[in-house]
C-alpha positions as CSV (number, residue, x, y, z in Angstrom):
1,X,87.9,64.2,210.9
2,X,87.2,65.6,207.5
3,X,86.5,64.0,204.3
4,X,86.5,66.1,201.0
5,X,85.4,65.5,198.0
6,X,86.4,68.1,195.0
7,X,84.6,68.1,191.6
8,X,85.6,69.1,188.4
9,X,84.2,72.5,188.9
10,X,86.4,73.4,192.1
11,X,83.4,72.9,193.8
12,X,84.0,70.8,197.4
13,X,81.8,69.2,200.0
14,X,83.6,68.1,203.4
15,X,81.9,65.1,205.1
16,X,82.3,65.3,209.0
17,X,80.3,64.4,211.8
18,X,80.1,63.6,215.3
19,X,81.9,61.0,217.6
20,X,78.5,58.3,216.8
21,X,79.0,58.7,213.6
22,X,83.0,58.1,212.8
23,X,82.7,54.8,211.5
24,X,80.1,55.8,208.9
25,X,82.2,58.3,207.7
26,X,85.1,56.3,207.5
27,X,83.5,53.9,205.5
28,X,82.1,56.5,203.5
29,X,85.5,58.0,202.9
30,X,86.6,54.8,202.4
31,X,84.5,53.5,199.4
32,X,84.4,57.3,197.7
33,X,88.5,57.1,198.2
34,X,87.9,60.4,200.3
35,X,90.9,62.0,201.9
36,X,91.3,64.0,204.9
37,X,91.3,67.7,204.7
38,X,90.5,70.9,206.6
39,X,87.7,72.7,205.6
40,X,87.6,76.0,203.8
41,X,84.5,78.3,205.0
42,X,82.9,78.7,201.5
43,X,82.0,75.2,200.8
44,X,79.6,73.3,202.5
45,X,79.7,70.9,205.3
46,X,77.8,68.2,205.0
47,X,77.6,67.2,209.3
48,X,76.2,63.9,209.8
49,X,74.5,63.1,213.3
50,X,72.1,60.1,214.7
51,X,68.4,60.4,214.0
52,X,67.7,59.4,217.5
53,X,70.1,62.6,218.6
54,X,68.3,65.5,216.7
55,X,65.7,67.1,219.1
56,X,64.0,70.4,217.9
57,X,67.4,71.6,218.0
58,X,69.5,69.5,215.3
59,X,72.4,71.2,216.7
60,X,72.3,69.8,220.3
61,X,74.4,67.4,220.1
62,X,77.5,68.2,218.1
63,X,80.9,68.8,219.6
64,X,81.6,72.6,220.6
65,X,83.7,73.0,218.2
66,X,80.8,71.9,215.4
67,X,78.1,73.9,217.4
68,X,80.1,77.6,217.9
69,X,80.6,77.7,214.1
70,X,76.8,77.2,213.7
71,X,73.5,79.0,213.6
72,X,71.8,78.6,217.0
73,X,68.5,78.6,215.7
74,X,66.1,78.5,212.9
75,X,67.3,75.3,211.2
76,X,64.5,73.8,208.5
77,X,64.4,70.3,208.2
78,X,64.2,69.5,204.7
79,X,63.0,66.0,203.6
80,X,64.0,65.6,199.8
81,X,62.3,61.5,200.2
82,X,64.9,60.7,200.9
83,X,67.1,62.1,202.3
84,X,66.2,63.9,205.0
85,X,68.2,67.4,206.5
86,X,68.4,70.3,208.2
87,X,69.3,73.4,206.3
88,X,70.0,77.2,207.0
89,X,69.9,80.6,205.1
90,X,72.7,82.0,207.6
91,X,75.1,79.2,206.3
92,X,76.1,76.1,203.4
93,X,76.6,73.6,205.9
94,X,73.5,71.6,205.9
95,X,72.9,68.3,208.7
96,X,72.5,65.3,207.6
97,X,70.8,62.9,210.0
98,X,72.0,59.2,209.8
99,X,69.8,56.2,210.8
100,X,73.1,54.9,212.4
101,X,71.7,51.5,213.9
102,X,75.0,49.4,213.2
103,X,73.3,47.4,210.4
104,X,75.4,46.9,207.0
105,X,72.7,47.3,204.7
106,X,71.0,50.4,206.8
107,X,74.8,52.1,206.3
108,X,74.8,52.0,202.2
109,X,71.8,52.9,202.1
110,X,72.7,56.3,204.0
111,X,75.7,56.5,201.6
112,X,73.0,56.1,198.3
113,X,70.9,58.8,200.3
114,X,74.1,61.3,200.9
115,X,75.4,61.6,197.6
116,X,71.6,61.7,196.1
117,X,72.0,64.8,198.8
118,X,74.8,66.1,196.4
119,X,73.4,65.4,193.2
120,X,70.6,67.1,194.3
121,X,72.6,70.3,195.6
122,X,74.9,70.6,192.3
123,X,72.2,71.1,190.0
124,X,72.3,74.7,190.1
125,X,76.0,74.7,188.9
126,X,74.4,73.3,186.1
127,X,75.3,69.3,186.8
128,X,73.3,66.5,186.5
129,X,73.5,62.5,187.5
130,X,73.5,60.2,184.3
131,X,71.9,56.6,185.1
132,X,75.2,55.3,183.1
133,X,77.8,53.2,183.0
134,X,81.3,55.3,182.2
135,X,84.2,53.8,179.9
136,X,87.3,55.6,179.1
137,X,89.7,55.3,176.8
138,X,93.2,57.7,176.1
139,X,91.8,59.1,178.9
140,X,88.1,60.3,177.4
141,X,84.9,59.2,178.3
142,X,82.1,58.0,177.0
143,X,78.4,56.9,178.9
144,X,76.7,54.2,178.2
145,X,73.0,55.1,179.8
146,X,70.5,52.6,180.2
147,X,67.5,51.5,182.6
148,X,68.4,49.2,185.0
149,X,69.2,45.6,183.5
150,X,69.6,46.9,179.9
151,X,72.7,45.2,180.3
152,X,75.5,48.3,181.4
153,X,77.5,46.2,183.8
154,X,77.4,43.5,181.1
155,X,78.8,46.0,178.5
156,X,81.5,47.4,181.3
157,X,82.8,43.3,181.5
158,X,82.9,42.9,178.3
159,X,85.3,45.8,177.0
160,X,88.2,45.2,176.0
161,X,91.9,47.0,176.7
162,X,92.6,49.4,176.3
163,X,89.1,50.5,177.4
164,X,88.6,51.1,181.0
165,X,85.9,50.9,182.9
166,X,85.1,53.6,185.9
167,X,82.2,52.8,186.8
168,X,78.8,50.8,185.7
169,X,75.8,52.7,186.9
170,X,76.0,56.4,188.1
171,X,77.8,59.4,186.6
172,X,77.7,62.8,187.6
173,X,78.0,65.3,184.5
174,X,79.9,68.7,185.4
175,X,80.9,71.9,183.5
176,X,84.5,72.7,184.2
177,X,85.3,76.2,184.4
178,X,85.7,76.1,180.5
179,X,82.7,74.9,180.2
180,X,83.8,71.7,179.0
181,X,81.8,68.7,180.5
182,X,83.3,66.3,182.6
183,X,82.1,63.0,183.9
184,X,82.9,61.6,187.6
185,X,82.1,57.8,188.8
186,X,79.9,57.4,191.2
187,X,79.3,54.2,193.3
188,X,77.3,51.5,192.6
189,X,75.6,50.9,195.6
190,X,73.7,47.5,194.7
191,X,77.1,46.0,194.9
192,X,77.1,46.0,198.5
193,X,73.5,46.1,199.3
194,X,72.8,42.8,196.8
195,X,76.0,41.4,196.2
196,X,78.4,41.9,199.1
197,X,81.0,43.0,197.0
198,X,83.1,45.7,198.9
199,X,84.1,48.2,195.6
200,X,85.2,51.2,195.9
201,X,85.1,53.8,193.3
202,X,87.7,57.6,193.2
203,X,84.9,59.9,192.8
204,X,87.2,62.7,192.6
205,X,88.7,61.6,189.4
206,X,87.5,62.8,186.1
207,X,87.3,62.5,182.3
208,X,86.2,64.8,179.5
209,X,83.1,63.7,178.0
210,X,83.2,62.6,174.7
211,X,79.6,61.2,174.0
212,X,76.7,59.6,175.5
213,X,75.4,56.4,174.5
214,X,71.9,55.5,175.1
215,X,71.6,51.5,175.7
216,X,69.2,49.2,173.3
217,X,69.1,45.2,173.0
218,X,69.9,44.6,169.3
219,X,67.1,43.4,167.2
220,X,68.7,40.7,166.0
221,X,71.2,40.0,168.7
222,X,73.9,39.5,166.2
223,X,74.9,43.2,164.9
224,X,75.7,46.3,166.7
225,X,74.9,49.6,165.5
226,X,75.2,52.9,166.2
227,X,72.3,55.6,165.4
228,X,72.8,59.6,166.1
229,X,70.2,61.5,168.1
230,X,69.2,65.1,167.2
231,X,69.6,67.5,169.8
232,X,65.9,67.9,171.0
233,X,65.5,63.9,171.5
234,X,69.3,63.5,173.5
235,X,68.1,66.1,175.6
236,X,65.2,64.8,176.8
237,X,66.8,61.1,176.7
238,X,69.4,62.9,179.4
239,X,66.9,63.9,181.3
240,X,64.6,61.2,181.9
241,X,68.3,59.4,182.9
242,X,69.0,62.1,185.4
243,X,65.1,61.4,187.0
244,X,65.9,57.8,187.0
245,X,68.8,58.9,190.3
246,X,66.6,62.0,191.3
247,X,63.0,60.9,190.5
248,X,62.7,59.7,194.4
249,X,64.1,63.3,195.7
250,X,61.3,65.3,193.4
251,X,58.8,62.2,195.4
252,X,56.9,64.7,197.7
253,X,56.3,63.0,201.0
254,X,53.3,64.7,203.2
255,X,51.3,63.1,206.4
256,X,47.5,62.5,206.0
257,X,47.1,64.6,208.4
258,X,48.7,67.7,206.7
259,X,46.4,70.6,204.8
260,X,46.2,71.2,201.2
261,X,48.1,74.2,201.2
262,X,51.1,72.2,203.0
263,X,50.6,69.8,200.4
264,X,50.4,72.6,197.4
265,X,53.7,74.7,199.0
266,X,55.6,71.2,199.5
267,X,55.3,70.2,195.6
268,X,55.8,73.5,194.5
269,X,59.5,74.0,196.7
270,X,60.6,70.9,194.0
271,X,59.8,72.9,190.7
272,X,63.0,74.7,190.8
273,X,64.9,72.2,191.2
274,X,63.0,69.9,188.3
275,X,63.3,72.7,186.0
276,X,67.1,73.2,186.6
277,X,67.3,69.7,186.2
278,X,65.7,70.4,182.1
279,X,67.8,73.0,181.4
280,X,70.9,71.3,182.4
281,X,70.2,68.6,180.3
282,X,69.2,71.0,177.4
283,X,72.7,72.2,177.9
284,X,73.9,69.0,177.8
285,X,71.8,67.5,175.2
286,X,72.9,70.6,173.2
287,X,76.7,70.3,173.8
288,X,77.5,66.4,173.7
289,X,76.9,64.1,171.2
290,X,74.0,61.7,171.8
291,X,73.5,58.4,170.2
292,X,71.7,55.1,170.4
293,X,73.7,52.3,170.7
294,X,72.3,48.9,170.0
295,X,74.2,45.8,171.7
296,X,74.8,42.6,170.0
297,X,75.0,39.1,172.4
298,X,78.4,38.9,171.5
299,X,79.8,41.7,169.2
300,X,82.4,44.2,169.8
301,X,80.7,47.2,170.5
302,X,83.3,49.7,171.6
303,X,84.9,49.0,167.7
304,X,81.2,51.0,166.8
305,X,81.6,53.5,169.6
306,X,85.6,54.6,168.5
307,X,84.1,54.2,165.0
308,X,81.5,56.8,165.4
309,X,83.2,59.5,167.8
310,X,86.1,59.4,165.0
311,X,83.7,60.3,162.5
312,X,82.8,63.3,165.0
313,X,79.8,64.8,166.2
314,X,75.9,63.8,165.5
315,X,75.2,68.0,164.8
């Protein structure tokens, strides 16, 4: 079976795996809203496999019909900290080894690790993760970005009709093929890991972005307010969001035992990726409005938010 998932961009990755691992990827499917679909040879495969399966060959165990369309050799195992994957220049698919040992908690946190995988990948299409929360309204978005406990899943319960909430802590950012930017939910993966709460989030769907909203505690708990951000300061506001979800991925992981110029040549492979990672939020930063948004105890903040896109942009 394969899952797909289809971005704003046209862009696709197809989830499929191995008989082991069916009923990961079902629930995978199931919490992304994922759909069947047959693959198309440009996009990438993302194959996932047991751990305990992948030999020096990661390869060895996949169906026939997996391992004829496949590189027979040469496969780089890539370890991004996590996750962890085999890669090849011959082809997109990549392999994505699953812990797999039956365990609830063991199985999200695969999930978290996949689409960190994804985020990861889209950079150079010139995406980017938000640590947000993501409220539409007439069917535009705005992101409400915040550290974790700032209070973005308190903001997301508290908006009223007829905002709509899609999601309360991870956005992905992509340029359309107008290069408009649009904003896809993402799950919130602490729902089932601390709170048992079995959400599910259509990851396909998408809303132009209207603004981004950077999360503060108001000063006097009583007013909220709305401040604009110049185009420098959003930008690098964006991006120390977006290493908030990647920060672990640019981690570099090494064994004591390895040399100094392992070490160097390991650190350096993540500098292309951290410095696509800037310039998409420059891009960002430089075609979005930013703003600070400071949240009263118990003030209607979206009345500030409609207040200051209508007045239009910060520039």
């Amino acid at each position: 079976m394969h899952y797909c998932l289809q971005l704003a961009n046209g862009y696709r990755f197809y989830f499929t795996g191995i008989k082991e691992t069916e009923s990961w990827l079902k629930k995978l499917a199931y919490v992304m809203q994922l759909t069947p679909s047959i693959p198309e040879p440009k996009f990438p495969r993302i194959i996932s496999i047991p751990r305990n399966m992948i030999e020096t060959d990661p390869t060895h165990s996949l169906s026939y019909e997996l391992r004829v369309s496949l590189p027979a050799s040469g496969w780089r195992l890539q370890d991004y900290n996590p996750p962890k994957f085999w890669s090849h220049p011959d082809t997109p698919d990549i392999i994505y080894g699953i812990i797999n040992e039956k365990d609830y908690i063991v199985e999200v946190i695969d999930m978290d690790r996949v689409t960190s995988l994804i985020f990861r990948w889209m950079l150079g299409s010139g995406c980017l993760p938000l640590h947000s929360a993501l409220i539409e309204k007439n069917g535009v978005g705005v992101a409400l970005c915040g550290r974790g406990g700032i209070g973005k899943s308190t903001c997301c319960k508290r908006v009223s009709s007829p905002w709509r909430t899609l999601c309360d802590d991870t956005v992905l950012v992509v340029p359309d093929l107008q290069d408009r930017y649009m904003a896809h939910p993402f799950p919130t993966w602490s729902d089932y890991i601390v709170r048992q709460q079995e959400n599910t989030w259509n990851v396909q769907q998408y809303v132009p972005l209207r603004a981004i909203f950077f999360l503060e505690r108001s000063p006097d708990g009583e007013s909220d307010e709305v401040i604009p951000i110049d185009q420098g300061r959003a930008s690098l506001y964006i991006n120390h969001s977006s290493n908030q979800i990647l920060g672990r991925s640019f981690n570099v992981v090494v064994n004591e035992e390895d040399q100094p110029a392992e070490k160097n040549r390991t650190a350096k492979e993540h500098l292309p990726a951290k410095k696509r990672l800037f310039d998409n939020s420059c891009q960002l930063g430089k075609a979005v409005p930013a703003f600070k948004l400071k949240v009263s105890l118990n003030g209607n903040f979206w009345e500030v938010i409609e207040k200051s896109i209508k007045n239009g942009s910060n520039r």
